[in-house]
C-alpha positions as CSV (number, residue, x, y, z in Angstrom):
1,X,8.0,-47.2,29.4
2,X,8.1,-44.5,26.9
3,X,5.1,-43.9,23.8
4,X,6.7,-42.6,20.3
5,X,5.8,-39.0,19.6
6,X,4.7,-40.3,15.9
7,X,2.1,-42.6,17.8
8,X,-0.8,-42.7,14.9
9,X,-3.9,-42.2,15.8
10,X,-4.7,-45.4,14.6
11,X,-2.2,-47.0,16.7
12,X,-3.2,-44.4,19.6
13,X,-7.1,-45.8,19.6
14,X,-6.3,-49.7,19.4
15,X,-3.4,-49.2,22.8
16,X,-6.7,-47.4,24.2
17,X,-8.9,-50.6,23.1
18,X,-6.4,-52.8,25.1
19,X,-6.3,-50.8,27.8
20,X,-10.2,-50.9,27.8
21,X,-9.5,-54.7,27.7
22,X,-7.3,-54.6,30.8
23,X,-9.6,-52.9,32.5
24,X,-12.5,-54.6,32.2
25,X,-10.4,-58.0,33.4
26,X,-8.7,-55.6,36.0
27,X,-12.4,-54.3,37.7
28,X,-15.0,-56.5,36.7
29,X,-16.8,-55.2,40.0
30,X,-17.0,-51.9,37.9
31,X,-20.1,-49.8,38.8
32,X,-21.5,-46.7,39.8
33,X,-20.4,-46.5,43.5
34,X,-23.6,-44.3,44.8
35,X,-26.6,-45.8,45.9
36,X,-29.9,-45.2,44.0
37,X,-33.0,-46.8,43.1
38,X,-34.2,-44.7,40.3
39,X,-33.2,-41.6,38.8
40,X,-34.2,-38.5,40.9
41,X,-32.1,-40.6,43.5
42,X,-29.3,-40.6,41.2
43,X,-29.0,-37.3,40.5
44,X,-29.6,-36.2,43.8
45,X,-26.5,-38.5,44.6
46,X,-24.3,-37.1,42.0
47,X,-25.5,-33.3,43.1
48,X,-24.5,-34.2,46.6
49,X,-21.0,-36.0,45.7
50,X,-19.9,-32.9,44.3
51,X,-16.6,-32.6,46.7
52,X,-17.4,-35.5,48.7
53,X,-16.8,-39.1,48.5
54,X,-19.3,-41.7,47.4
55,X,-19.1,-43.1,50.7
56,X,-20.2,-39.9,52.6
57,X,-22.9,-39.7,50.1
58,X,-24.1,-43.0,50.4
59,X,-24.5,-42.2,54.5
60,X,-26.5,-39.5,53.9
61,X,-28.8,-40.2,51.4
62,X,-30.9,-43.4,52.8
63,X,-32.5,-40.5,55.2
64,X,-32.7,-38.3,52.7
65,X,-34.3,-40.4,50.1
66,X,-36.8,-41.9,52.5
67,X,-37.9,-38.1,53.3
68,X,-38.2,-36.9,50.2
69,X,-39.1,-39.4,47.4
70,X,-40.5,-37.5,44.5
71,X,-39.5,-34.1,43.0
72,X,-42.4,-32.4,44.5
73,X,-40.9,-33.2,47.9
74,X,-37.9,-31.1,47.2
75,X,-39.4,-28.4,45.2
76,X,-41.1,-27.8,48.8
77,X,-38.7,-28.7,50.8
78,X,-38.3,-26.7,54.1
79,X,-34.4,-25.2,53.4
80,X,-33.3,-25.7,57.3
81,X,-34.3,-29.0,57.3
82,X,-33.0,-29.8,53.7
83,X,-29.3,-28.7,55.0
84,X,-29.3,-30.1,58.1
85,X,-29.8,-33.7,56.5
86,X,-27.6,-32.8,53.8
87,X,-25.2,-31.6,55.8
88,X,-22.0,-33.6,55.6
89,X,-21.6,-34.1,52.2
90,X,-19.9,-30.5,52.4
91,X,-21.3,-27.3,50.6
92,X,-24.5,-28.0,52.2
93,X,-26.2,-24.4,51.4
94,X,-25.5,-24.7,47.8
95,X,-26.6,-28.3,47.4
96,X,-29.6,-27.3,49.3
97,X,-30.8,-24.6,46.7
98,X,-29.6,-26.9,43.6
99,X,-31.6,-29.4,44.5
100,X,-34.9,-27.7,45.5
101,X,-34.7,-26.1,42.1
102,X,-34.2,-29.1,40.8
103,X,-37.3,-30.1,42.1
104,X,-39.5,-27.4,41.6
105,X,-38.1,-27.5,37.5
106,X,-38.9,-30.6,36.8
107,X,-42.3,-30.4,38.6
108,X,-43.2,-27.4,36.3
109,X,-41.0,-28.8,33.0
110,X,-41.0,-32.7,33.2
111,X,-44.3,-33.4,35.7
112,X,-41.6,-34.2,38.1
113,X,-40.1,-36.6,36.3
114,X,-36.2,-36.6,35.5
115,X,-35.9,-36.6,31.3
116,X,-34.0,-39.3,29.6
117,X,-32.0,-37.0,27.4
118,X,-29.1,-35.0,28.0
119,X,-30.5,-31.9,26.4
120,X,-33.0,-31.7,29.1
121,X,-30.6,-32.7,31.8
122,X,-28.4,-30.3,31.1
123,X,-31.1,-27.4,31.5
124,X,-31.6,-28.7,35.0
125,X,-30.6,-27.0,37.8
126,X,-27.0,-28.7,39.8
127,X,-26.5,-30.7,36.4
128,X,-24.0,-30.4,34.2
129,X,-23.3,-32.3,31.4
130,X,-21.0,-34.7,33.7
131,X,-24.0,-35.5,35.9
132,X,-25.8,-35.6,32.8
133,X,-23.8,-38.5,31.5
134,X,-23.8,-40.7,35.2
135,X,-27.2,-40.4,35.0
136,X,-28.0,-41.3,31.9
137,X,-25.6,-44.1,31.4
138,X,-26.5,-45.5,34.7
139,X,-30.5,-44.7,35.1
140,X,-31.6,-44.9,31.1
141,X,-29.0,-47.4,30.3
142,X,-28.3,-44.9,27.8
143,X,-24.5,-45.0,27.1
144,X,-22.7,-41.7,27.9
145,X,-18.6,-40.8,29.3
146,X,-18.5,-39.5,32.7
147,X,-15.3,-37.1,33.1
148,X,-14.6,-36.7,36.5
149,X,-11.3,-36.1,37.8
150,X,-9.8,-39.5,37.8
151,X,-11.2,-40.1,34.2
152,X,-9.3,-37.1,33.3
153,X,-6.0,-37.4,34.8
154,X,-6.0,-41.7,33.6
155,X,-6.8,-40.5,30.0
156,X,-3.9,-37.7,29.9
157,X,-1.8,-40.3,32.0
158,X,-2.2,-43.0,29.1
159,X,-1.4,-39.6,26.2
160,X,-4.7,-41.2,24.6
161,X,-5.9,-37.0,24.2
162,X,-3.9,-33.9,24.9
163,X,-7.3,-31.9,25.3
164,X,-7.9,-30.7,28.8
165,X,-11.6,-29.2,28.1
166,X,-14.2,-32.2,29.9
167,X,-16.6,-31.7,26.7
168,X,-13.6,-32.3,24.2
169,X,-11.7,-35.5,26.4
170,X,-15.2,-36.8,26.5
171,X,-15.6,-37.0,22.5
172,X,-11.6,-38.1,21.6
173,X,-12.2,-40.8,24.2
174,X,-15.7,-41.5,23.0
175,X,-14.1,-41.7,19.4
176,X,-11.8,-44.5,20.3
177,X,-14.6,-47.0,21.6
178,X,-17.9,-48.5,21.0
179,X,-20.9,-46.4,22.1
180,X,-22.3,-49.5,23.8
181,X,-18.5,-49.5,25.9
182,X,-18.8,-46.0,27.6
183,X,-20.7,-46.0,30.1
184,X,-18.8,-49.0,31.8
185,X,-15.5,-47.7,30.3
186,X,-16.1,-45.2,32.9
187,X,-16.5,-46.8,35.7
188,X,-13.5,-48.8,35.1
189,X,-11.4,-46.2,34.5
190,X,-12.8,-44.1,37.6
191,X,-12.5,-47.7,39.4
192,X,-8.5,-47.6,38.3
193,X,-8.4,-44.1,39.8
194,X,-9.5,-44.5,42.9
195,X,-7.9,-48.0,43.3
196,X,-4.7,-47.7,41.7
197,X,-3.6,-44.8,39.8
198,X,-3.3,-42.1,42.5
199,X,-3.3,-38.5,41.8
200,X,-0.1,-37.9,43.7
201,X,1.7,-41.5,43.9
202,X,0.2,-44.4,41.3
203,X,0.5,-47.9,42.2
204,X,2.9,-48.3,38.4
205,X,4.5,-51.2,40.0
206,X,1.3,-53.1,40.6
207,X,-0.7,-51.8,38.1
208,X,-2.5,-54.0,35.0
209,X,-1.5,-51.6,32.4
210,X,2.1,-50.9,32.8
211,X,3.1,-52.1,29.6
212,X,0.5,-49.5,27.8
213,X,1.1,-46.6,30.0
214,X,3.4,-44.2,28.6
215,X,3.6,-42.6,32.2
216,X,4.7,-45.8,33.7
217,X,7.7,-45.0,36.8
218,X,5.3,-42.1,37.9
219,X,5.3,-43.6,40.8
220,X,7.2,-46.6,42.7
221,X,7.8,-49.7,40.4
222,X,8.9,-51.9,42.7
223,X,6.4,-54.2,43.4
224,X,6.9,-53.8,47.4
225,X,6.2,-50.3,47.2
226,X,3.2,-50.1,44.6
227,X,1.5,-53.2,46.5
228,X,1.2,-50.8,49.4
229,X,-0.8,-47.7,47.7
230,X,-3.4,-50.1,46.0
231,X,-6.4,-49.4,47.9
232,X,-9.8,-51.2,48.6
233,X,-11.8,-54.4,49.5
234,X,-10.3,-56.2,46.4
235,X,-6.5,-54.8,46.7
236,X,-4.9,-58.1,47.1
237,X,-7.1,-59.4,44.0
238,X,-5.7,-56.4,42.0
239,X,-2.2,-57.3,43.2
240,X,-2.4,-60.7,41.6
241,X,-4.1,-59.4,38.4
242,X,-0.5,-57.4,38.0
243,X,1.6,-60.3,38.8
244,X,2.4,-59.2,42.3
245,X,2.3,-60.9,45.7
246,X,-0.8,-60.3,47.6
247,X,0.7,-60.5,50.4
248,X,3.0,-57.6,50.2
249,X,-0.8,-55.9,50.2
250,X,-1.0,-54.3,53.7
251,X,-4.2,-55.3,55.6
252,X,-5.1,-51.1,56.0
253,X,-4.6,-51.0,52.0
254,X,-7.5,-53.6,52.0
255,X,-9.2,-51.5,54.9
256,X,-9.0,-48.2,53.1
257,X,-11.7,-45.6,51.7
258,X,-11.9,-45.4,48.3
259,X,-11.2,-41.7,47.3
C-alpha cells in the first residue's frame, strides 16, 4: 500500500499508535532477549551483544556472571582470562577493556554500583546512550527507547520519521507515545525485526501491519512465500495473527535463530 505525502503529523502519530496496537497483540512474549539478574549483568550483556546475537551472549555470560559478580570483580579482572571467557561474542579485546573500566568507574564513581540515570550511564565506559536506555528501561523499570538496528530500519520502514540520527528517531518516536509505552514499544518493535520484518526480504505477506505499512510489497506478499521467512519458536502463531496458514510455516522457520 502506498502513505500520502500530505500525511499530518497528527494522522502520522495515531497510524504509529495502531501499529503500537498491532504489535503488542502481534508479540505479547515481548522482552528483553538477554539474560540478567540485576543491572551490572545487564549492561555487561548489552556491552557484549555489541555485534553478536542475544543468543551467543546468553551462552557466554552464565560463566561469566558466576565469575565475576560485582563491579570490583571486573575492575580487577585478570585481562587473559577476561577474553578468553568472553571470547565468542566477537570483538573480544575491546569488550575486555570496556568492561573492566567499567568496573573500575563505577567502583571509584558509584561504589560499584550501576546509576539509575542516564546521565550517569552515559559517562560509563562501553555505554552509550542505546545501552543507556536497555538498561534502564529494563533494570530501573524506568521507561526509555532503545534504537538498535531493527528499531531503526521498522520506524523508517513505517515513514513514522525521516531522521536517521539514533538520538533524534528516538525523541520523534518517543513523541508519538506514552512514556509509560517505550520501553516495551521497543521490544516489540525489535521482536517484529528479528521475527518478521527482515533487513533484506520482510515477511509483508504475513505480516500484522500490512495495512499500515507504507513499505508494504518490500518483500514477497504472497502468503506462501512470506510464511517461509517468519522466523522463531512462535512463527506459526505469528502466521495466524496475519491471517495466514500455519502450515505453510516451514518446520526450520520455527527452528531458526533469531537474528
Amino acid at each position: 500500500m502506498t502513505r500520502s505525502a500530505t500525511e499530518t503529523d497528527l494522522g502520522r502519530t495515531r497510524r504509529a499508535r495502531r501499529i503500537g496496537r498491532v504489535l503488542a497483540e502481534t508479540h505479547p512474549d515481548a522482552h528483553c532477549e538477554l539474560n540478567h539478574a540485576n543491572p551490572l549483568e545487564l549492561a555487561v550483556a548489552t556491552i557484549l551483544s555489541a555485534q553478536c546475537t542475544d543468543k551467543k551472549v546468553n551462552e557466554v555470560t552464565p560463566k561469566l556472571f558466576a565469575r565475576y559478580p560485582t563491579a570490583a570483580d571486573y575492575a580487577g579482572a585478570d585481562r587473559g582470562e577476561l577474553e578468553e571467557l568472553i571470547r565468542p561474542t566477537g570483538f573480544y579485546r575491546n569488550k575486555t577493556s570496556s568492561l573492566i573500566q567499567l568496573g573500575q568507574a563505577l567502583v571509584e564513581r558509584y561504589d560499584g554500583e550501576v546509576p539509575g540515570r542516564l546521565v550517569d550511564l552515559v559517562t560509563l565506559p562501553g555505554i552509550g546512550r542505546k545501552t543507556a536506555n536497555v538498561i534502564l528501561g529494563n533494570a530501573f523499570d524506568v521507561p526509555g527507547i532503545t534504537v538498535d538496528t531493527h528499531f531503526q530500519r521498522l520506524v523508517q520502514r513505517w515513514r513514522l520519521t525521516t531522521e536517521t540520527d539514533p538520538v533524534k528517531i528516538e525523541h520523534a518516536i518517543g513523541a508519538m507515545f506514552p512514556k509509560r509505552d517505550w520501553t516495551m514499544l521497543s521490544h516489540r518493535i525489535i521482536f517484529h525485526g528479528r521475527r518478521v520484518c527482515h533487513a533484506r526480504k520482510p515477511a509483508c505477506g504475513a505480516c500484522t501491519l500490512a495495512t499500515l505499512c507504507p513499505s508494504y510489497d518490500t518483500g514477497p506478499t504472497e502468503p506462501a512465500a512470506a510464511a517461509k521467512l517468519l522466523k522463531g519458536p512462535r512463527a506459526r502463531d505469528l502466521a495466524v495473527a496475519a491471517g495466514v496458514d500455519p502450515d505453510l510455516v516451514p518446520v526450520q522457520a520455527v527452528r531458526a535463530e533469531v537474528p
